[in-house]
N, C-alpha and C positions, 0 to 999 in steps of 0.2 A: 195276862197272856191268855192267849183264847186259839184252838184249834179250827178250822172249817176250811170249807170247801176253799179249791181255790178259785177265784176270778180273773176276769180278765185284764182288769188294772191291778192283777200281781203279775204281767208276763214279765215286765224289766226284773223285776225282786226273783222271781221263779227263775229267769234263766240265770242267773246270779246263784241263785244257790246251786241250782246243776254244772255251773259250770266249777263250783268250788270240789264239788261232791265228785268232778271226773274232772280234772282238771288234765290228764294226759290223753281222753278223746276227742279226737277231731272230726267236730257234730256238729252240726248246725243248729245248737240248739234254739235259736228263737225261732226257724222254721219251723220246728217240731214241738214247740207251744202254740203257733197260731195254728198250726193244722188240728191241736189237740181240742182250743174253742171252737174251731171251725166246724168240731163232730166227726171228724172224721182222724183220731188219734192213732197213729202206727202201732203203737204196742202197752196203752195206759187205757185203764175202765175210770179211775176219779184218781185227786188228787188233794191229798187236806199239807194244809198250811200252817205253822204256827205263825200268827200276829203278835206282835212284841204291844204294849201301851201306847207306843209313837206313831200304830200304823203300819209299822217296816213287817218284812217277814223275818221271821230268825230261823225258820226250819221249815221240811218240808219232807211227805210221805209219799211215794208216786203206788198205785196198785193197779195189778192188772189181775185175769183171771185166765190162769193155761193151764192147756190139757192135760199138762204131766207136771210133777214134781217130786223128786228124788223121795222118798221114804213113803211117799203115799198111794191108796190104791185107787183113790178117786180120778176121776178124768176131767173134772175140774177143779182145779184148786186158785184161792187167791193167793198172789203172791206180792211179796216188798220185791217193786224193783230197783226204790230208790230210795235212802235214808238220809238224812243230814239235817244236822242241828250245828249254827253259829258256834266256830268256837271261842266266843266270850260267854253261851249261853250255858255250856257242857257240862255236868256234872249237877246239875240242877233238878233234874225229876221233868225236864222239857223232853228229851228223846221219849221217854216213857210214857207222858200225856199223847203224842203223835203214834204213838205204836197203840197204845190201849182206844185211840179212836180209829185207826187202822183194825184192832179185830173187832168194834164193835159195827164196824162196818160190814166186813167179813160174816159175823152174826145175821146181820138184819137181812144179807140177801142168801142166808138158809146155807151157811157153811160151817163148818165143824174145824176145820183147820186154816192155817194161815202157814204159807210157804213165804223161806226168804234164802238169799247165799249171801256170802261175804267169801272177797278175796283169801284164799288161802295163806297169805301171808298178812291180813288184817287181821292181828292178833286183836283189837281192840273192840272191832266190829264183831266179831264172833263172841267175843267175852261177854258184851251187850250184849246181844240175841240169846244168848245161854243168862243170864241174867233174869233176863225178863222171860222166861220157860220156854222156850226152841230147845230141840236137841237135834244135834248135830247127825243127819241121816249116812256121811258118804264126803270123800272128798278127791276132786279129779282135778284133773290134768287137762287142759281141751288144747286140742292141736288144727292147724288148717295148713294144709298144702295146695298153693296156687298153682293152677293147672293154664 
């Protein structure tokens, strides 16, 4: 198993994992992998991938870099905006490889922290981020009313 960057012959394997990791939004996600090679990505700075021995992907880390983030004073913070590891691969020390080259990426472009959220009701997700040293800054409610 080997972590890196992702490529362009992972879009099928890539949106396959996003689609498993949000399986209740209705995204377009292969638009928003090839807009993502294209250079001009809506809301991701890089993307590391774990490769399984076959070549396939088994996981995948999506990061971006925003202005704000709940518990910190920096006005740029990286942040996890997307997690997910196969789950035949889970409980293996794989989510952990993808997170530890997520902040060592975080590191190299001169960051001291690493922002992420998990659904409030993702008791599993949050137990992992608290795991692996996050703590937990805040937790809300977001509402929208269509006007």
């Amino acid at each position: 198993m080997k972590v890196r960057p992702v490529d362009v012959r992972d879009a099928e394997q890539w949106c396959r994992l996003r689609e498993q990791l949000w399986p209740d939004i209705e995204a377009d996600f292969a638009a928003e992998i090839s807009q993502y090679f294209s250079g001009s990505p809506l809301h991701l700075t890089t993307v590391l991938v774990l490769e399984r021995s076959n070549g396939q992907l088994g996981g995948m880390i999506e990061l971006n870099i925003r202005a704000y983030a709940e518990g910190s004073t920096h006005n740029r913070v990286p942040y996890v905006e997307g997690w997910y590891i196969d789950s035949d691969m889970r409980g293996q020390g794989y989510g952990r490889m993808l997170m530890a080259a997520a902040e060592e990426w975080a590191r190299q472009q001169g960051f001291t922290e690493l922002a992420s959220d998990a659904e409030v009701t993702n008791h599993h997700s949050i137990q992992a981020h608290k795991t692996m040293g996050f703590r937990e800054t805040g937790r809300i409610v977001c509402l929208l009313k269509p006007l």
